[in-house]
TIFIVEX-633405 format. One record per residue: residue in one letter; x, y, z of N, C-alpha, C in turn. Coordinates in steps of 0.1 Angstrom, whole numbers, plus 5000, padded with zeros to 4 digits. Each point is the difference from the previous one (the first is absolute). Layout:
N
AXYZXYZXYZ ...
//
This chain:
475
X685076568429499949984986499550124993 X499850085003499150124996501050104997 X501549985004501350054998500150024978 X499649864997500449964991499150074991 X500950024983499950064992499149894988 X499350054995499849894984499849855010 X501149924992499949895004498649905001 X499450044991498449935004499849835000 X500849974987500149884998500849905005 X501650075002500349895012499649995016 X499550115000499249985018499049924998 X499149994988499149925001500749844999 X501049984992500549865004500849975013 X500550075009500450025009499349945011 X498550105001498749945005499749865001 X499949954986499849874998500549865009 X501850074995500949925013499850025011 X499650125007499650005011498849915006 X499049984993499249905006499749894989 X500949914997500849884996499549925009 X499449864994499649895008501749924991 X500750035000501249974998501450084998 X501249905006501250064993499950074984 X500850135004499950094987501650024998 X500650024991501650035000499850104984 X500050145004499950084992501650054998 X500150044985501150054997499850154992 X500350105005500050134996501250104997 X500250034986501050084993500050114996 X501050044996499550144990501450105004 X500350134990500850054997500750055019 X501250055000500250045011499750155003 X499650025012499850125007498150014996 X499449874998498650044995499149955005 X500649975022499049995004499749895007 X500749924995499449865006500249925018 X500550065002500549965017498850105007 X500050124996498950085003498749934999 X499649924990498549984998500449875007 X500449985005499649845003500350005017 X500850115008500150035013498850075003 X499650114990498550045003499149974999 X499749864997498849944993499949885011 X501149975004500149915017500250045009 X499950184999500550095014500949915011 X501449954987500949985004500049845015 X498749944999499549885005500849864995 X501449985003500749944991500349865013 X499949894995500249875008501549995004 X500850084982501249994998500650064990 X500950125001500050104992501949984992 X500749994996501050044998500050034982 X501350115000500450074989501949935001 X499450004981501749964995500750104997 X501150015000500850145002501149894988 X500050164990500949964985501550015008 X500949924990501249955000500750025010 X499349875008500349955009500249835000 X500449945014500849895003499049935005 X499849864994499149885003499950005018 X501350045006500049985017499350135004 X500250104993499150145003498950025001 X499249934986498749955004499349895009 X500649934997499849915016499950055015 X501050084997500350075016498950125002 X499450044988499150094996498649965007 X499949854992498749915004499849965014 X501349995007499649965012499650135010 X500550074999499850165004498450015001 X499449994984499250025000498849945005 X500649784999499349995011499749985013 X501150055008500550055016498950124998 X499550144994499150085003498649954998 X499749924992498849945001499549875006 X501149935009499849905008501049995007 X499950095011501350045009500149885012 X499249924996499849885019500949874987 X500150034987500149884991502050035001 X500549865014501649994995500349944987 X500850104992500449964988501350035001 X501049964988501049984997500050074987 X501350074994500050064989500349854989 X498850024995499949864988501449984991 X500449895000500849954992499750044983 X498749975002499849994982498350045001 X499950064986498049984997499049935008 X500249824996499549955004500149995017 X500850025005499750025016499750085003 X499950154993499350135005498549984996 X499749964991498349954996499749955009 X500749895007499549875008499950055015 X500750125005499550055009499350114997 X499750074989498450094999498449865000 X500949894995498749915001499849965016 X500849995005500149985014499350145012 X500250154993499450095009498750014997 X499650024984498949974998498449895004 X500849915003499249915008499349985012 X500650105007500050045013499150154999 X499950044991499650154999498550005001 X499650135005498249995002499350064992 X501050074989499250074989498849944993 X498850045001499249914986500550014985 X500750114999500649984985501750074999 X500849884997501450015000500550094991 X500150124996500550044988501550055000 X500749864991501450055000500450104989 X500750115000500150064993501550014995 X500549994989501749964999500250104988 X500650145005500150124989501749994995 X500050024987501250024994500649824994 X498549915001500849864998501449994990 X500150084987500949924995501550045004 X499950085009501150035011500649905005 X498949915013500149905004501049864992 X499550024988500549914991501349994993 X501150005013501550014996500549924994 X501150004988500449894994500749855010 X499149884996500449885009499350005013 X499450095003498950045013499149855004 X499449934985499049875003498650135009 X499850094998499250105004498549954995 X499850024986499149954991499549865000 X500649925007499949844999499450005018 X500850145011499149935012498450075000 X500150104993498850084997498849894992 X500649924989499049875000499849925010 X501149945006499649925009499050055012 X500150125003499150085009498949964999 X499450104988498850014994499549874997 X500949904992499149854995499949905011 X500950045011499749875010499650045014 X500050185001499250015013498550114998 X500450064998499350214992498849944996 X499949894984499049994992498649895004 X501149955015499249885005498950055008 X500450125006499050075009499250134994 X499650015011498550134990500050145008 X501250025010499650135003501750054999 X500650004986501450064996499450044992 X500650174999500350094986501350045000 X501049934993500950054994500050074984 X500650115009500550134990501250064998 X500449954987501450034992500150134995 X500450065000500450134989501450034994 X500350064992501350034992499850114991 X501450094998499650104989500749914988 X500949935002501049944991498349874988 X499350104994498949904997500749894987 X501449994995499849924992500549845012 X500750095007500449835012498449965002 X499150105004498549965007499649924989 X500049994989499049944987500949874998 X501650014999500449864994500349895007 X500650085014500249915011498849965011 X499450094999498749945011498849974995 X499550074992498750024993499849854988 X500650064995500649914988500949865002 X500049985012501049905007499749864992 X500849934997499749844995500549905009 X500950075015499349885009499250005006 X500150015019499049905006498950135003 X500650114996498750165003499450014981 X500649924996498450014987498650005001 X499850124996498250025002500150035010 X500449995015499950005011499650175004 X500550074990499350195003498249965002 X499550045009498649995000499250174996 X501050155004499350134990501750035000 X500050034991500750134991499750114995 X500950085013499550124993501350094995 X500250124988500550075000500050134999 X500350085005499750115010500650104987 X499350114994500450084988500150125008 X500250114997500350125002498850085002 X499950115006498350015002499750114983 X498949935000499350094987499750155001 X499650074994500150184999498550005012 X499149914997498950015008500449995019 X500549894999500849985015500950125000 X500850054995501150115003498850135002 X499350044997498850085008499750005011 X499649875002499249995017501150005005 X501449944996501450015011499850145003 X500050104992500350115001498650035012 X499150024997499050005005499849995018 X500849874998500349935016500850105008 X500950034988501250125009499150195000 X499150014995499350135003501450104987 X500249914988500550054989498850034995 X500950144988498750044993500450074987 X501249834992500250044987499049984991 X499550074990499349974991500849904990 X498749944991500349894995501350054990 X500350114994500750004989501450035010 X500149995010501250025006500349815007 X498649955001500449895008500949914986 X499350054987500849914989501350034996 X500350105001501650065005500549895007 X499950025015500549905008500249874995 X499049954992499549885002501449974985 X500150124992500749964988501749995004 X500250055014501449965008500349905002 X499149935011500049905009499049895003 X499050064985499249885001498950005014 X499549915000499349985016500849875006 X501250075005500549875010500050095015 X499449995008499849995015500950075007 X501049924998500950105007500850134994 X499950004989500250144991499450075007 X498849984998498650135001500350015017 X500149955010500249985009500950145005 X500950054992501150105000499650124998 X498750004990499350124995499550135015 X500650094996499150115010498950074992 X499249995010498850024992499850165003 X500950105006499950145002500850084987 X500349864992500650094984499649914985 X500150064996499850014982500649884998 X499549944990500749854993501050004993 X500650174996501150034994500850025014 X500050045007500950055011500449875010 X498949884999500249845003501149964995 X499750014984500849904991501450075007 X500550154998501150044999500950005016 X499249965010500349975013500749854998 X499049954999499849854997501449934997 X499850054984500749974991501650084992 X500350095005501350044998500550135012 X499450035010500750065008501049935011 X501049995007501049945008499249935013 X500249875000499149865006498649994998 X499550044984498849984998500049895000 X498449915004500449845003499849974986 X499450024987500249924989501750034991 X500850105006501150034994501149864996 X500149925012500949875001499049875000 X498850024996499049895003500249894983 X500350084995499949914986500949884998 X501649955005500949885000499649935013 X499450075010499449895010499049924998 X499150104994498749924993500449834994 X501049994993499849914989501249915009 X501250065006501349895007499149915014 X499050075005499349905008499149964998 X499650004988499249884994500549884988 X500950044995501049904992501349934998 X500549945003501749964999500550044986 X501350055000500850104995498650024988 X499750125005498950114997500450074987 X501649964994500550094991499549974988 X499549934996499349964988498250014998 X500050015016498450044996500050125000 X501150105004499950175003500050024981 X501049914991500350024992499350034990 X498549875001498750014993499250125002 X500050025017499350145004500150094990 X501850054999500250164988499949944988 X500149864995499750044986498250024996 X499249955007498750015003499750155000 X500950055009499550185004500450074986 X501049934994499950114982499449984990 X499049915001499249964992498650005006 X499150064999499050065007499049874992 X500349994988498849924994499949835005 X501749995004499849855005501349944991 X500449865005501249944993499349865005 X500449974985499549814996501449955006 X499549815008501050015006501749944990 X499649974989501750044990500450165001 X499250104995500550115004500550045012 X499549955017500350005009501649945001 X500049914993501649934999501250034988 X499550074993500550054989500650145008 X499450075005500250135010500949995009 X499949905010500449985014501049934996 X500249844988501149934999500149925010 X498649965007499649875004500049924997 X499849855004500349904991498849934996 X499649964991498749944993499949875009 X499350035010500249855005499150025013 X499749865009498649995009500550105014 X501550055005499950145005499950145000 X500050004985499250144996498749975006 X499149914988498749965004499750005022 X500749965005499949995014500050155006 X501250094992500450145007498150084996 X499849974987498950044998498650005009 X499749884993499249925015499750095016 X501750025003499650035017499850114997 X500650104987499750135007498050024993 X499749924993498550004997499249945013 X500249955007499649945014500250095011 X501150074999500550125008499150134999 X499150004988499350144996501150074993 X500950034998501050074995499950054985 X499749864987499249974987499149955002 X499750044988498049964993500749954989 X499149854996500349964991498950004989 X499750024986499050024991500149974992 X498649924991500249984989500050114988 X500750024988499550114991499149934994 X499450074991498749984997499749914987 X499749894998500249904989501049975000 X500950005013501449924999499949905009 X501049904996500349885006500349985012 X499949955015500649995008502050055004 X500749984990501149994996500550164998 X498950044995500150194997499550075011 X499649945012499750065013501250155002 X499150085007501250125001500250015016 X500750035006500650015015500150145000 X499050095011500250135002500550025014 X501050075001500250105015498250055006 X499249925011499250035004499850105014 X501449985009500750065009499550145003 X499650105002500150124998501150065007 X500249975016501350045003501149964990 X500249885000501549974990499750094990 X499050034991500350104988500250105002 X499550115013500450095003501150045007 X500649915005501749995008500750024989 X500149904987500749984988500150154995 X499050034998499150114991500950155006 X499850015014499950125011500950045008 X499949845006500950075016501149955001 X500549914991501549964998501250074993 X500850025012500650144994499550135006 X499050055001499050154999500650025013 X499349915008500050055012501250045010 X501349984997501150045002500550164995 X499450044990500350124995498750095002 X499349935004498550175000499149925007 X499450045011499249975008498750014998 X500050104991498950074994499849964989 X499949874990500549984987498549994995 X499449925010498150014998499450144994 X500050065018499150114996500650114989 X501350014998500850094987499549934986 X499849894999499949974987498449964993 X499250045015498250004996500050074984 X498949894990499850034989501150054989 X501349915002500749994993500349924985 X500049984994499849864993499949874997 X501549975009499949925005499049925008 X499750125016499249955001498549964999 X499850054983498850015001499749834988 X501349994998500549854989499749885012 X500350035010500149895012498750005006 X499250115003498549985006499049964989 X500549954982499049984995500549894997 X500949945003500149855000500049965015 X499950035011499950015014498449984999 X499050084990498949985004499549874996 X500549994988499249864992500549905011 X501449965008499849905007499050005012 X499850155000498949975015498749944993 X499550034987498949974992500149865001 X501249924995500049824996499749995017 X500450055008499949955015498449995008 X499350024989499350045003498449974990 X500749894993499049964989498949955003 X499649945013498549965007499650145002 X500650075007498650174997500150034986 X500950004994499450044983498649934995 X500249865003499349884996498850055003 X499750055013498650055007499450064995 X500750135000499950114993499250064985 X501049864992499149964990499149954996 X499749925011498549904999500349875001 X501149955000500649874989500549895013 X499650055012500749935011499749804997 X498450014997499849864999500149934986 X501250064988499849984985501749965006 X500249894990501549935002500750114987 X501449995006500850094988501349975007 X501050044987501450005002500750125002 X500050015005501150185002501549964992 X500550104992501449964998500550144993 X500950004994500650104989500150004987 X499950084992500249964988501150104993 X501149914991500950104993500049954984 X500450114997499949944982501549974997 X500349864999501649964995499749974982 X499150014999499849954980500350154994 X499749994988500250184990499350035000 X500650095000499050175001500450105013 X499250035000500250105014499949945014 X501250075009500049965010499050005007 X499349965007498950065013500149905014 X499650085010500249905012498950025009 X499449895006498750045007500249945014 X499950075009500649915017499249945003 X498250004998498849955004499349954989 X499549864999499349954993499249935006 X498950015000498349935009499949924990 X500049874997499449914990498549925006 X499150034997498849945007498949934997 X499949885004499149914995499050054992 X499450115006498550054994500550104984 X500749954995500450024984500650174999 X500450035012500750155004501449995002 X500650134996501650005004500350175010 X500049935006500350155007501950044997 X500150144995501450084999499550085006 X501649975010499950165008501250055003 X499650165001500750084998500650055012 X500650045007500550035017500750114996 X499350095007500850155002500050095011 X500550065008500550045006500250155003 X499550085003499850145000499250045010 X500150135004500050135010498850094996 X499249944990498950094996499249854988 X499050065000499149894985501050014991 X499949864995501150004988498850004984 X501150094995499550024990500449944985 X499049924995500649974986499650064989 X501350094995500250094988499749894986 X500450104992499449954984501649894999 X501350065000501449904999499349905006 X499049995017500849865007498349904992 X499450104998498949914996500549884989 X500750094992500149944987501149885001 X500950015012501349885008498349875004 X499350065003499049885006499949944990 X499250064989499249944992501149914994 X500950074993501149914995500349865009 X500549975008500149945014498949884998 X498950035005498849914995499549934986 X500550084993500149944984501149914999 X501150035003501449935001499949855007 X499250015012499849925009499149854991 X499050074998498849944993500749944986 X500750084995500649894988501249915002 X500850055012500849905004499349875003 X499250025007499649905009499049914993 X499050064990499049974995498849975007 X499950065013498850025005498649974996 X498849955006499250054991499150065012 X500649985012499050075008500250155004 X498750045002499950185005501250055008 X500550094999501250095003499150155013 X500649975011499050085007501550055004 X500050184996501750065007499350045019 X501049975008499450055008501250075009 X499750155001501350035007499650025014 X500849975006500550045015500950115003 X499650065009500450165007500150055012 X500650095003499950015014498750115003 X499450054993498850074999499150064989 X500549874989498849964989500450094990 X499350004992500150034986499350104995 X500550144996499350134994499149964989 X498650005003498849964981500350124994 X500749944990499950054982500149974991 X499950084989499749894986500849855003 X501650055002500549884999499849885008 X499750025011499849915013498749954998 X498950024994498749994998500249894990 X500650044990499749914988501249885001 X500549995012501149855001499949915008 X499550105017500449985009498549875006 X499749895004499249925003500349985020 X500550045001499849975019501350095005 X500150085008500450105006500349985017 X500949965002499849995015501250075005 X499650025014501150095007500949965010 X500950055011500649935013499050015011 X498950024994498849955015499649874993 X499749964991500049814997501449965004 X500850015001501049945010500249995012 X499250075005499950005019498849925004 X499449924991498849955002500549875009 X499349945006500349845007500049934992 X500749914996500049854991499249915008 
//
C-alpha cells in the first residue's frame, strides 16, 4: 500500500471494509485513466476471492466465457461449465465461495457496466447474488467499479429495484489534486518545481495515468511537446477514445465538449442547445448528466441566478487542450509547443487554464483564507442587465456577511497591478455591488502564481493575496 499516491480518504474507507463485522458491497467510480483498478488492487495487494474485468463491446457469451476463465484461475479443483446465463455463473461463484478458506471474500468486478450487455438479465443476477446469498453473510466484500460513471449512478447506485440502497460506501475517485501530483512526483525522485508542476497540471489535469508518461529528466515544456504533438505521443489520439469508451454514440456528447471549449465563460443549458441544435428534451438533460458524472463538466450556479441559469463549463483540461492545441498541430510540426512558448495565444489559454486549476481547487483557497469552517457558495457572476459588461469567474458568498471576488492570474513573475487594471477592478466591484445590491463587504482577492507586486494600486484594493503555494496545500 505504500505504492499509493494521495488517496487518504478512500483507503481509509477501504480499511473499514476490511475489518467489517459485515457484508460490504462498495461501488467506486470516476473519470477514465484516473486510477481506480490501481487503488483498489493495491489496497488488497491484489487478495481477491474473485476478480474478473468486463471488456467493452463485446458479446453476452464472451463474458460469460470470460467469467468462467476467471473462475477456473481462482478455483481450479471447482468443475464448471461455461454458464449459460448470469444467474448460473453467480450460482457457481456462490458455490466456490462457500468452500473457500478466506476470512474475508473480496469480490472484485472491474469495468461493471461492460458486463451489462443489452438483454444480458446481468443486473437482475447481480441482485439476486447480493440480496439472497453476499448480504446474508458477513465475511463478503464485493467491489464494483466502472469509468462509464453515469451507468454507475443510474443503474446501480440509483437502482429502483432489488439493489436500492443496497451500495453500503461509495466512493468516487477524482483526479489527483496539485498537492498529490507533488508527492507523485516526489515518489518518482522528480524535481519539477511547483510553477512547472501547474503547467503539467494545466494539460492533463492530475489523472494518473497522464502523469504516469511524464519523464521527469525534462522540462514540462519539453513533456507537454513529447506528450502531446510529436509522432505516437500517447495524448496525441487519446482524446475520441476518451469519450467512445465511455458513452454510446459519443457523437453528441463530443458535440457539447467543442461548443463548451469556445466559450470559456460557460453555456446555459438552452444556449448549449441553441449551439449544438440538440433537442430540448430529457436526452440532452441525460447527455449532460453523464458527462458531469464523468468529470468532463462543472456545473454552476451564477450568482443571484435561478437554478435554470446554471452555466456548464468545459472542466476537462486535456479535452481543452486537445481542442485548443493538438488537433491538427501535431501532424504538421512536432515542435508546435516548444516554437510557440509565450506566444499569445498561448498565453490566452494558460490564463484561463489557470483559473480552472484555481475552481479545482476551491478547498485550498477556502483554507487559505481562513473560511474553511464558514458555509458559502462559490459560483460566477456576469452582468446580463445595463450598463457595462463585466464578468467575474469566482464569487465566495459567505455566511459571515463577506463576499469574496477573485481574481486568477497567471504569470512568470509577480503580477503587477497598473493604474488601467486598477481602475477595470474598482469599476468591476462597483458594477457588481449595484447589480446585485449587495450589502455585504466586498473583499477582492487575487490569486497568482507568485503573488502580487505592493503598490499604491495593490495596497489600496487588494484584501487577500494568495499564491500557487495555497494550492498545493492538502484539503
Amino acid at each position: 500500500m505504500a505504492t499509493i499516491t494521495g488517496r487518504k480518504k478512500e483507503l481509509e474507507i477501504l480499511e473499514k471494509v476490511k475489518s467489517s463485522e459485515k457484508s460490504e458491497f462498495v461501488a467506486i467510480y470516476g473519470r477514465r485513466r484516473v486510477g481506480k483498478t490501481f487503488l483498489i488492487r493495491e489496497a488488497f495487494q491484489q487478495d481477491f476471492a474473485f476478480y474478473l474485468t468486463g471488456v467493452a463491446h463485446t458479446t453476452l457469451n464472451q463474458n460469460l466465457y470470460n467469467f468462467h476463465r476467471a473462475l477456473q484461475k481462482h478455483y481450479p479443483e471447482e468443475a464448471t461449465n461455461v454458464p449459460e446465463n448470469w444467474f448460473i455463473a453467480f450460482g457457481q461463484l456462490e458455490e466456490a465461495l462457500s468452500k473457500s478458506k478466506k476470512e474475508k471474500k473480496i469480490i472484485f468486478l472491474d469495468e461493471l457496466p461492460w458486463l451489462d450487455t443489452a438483454q444480458s438479465g446481468f443486473i437482475q443476477a447481480l441482485d439476486y447474488f447480493w440480496n439472497s446469498y453476499a448480504s446474508a453473510r458477513k465475511d463478503i466484500v464485493l467491489i464494483v467499479c466502472g469509468s462509464a460513471a453515469s451507468w454507475m449512478i443510474n443503474t446501480l447506485i440509483h437502482n429502483k429495484g432489488g439493489l436500492h440502497n443496497r451500495i453500503t460506501y461509495r466512493i468516487r475517485l477524482e483526479p489527483f489534486t496539485l498537492n498529490e501530483c507533488e508527492e507523485f512526483f516526489q515518489n518518482r525522485r522528480g524535481v519539477f518545481n511547483r510553477y512547472q508542476l501547474i503547467q503539467l497540471y494545466m494539460v492533463m489535469g492530475g489523472v494518473p495515468f497522464y502523469l504516469d508518461y511524464i519523464d521527469v529528466g525534462m522540462s514540462a515544456s519539453q513533456n507537454i511537446n513529447k506528450l502531446c504533438f510529436q509522432r505516437d505521443g500517447m495524448l496525441v489520439e487519446e482524446f475520441t477514445d476518451l469519450y467512445t469508451s465511455l458513452f454510446n454514440k459519443a457523437e453528441k456528447h463530443l458535440t457539447i465538449i467543442e461548443a463548451l471549449s469556445k466559450k470559456t465563460r460557460g453555456l446555459t443549458r438552452i444556449e448549449i442547445i441553441n449551439t449544438t441544435n440538440l433537442p430540448n428534451g430529457g436526452s440532452t438533460t441525460r447527455i449532460l448528466k453523464e458527462l458531469e458524472e464523468s468529470g468532463f463538466i462543472r456545473k454552476y450556479l451564477s450568482f443571484g441566478k435561478k437554478e435554470k441559469n446554471s452555466l456548464y463549463q468545459l472542466s476537462d483540461f486535456y479535452s481543452l487542450f486537445y481542442i485548443k492545441f493538438i488537433r491538427g498541430n501535431h501532424k504538421t510540426n512536432e515542435d508546435a509547443w516548444i516554437n510557440g512558448l509565450d506566444t499569445p495565444q498561448q498565453r490566452a489559454w494558460s490564463g484561463y487554464a489557470f483559473e480552472q486549476v484555481c475552481m479545482a481547487h476551491l478547498s485550498q483557497i477556502k483554507q487559505a483564507l481562513g473560511i474553511s469552517g464558514v458555509q458559502t457558495n462559490s459560483s460566477s457572476w456576469i452582468n446580463t442587465g445595463e450598463g457595462k459588461k463585466k464578468q467575474i469567474d469566482l464569487v465566495i458568498d459567505r455566511r459571515d456577511d463577506v463576499i469574496n471576488i477573485c481574481e486568477m492570474k497567471f504569470s512568470i513573475t509577480s503580477f503587477i497591478i497598473d493604474k488601467k487594471y486598477h481602475e477595470e477592478l474598482l469599476d468591476k466591484i462597483e458594477t457588481f455591488k449595484t447589480a446585485t445590491q449587495t450589502t455585504k463587504s466586498i473583499f477582492l482577492t487575487m490569486i497568482t502564481t507568485f503573488g502580487v507586486t505592493r503598490n499604491i494600486y495593490s495596497n489600496s484594493i487588494v484584501q487577500n493575496s494568495l499564491t500557487m503555494d495555497d494550492l498545493f496545500k492538502s484539503s
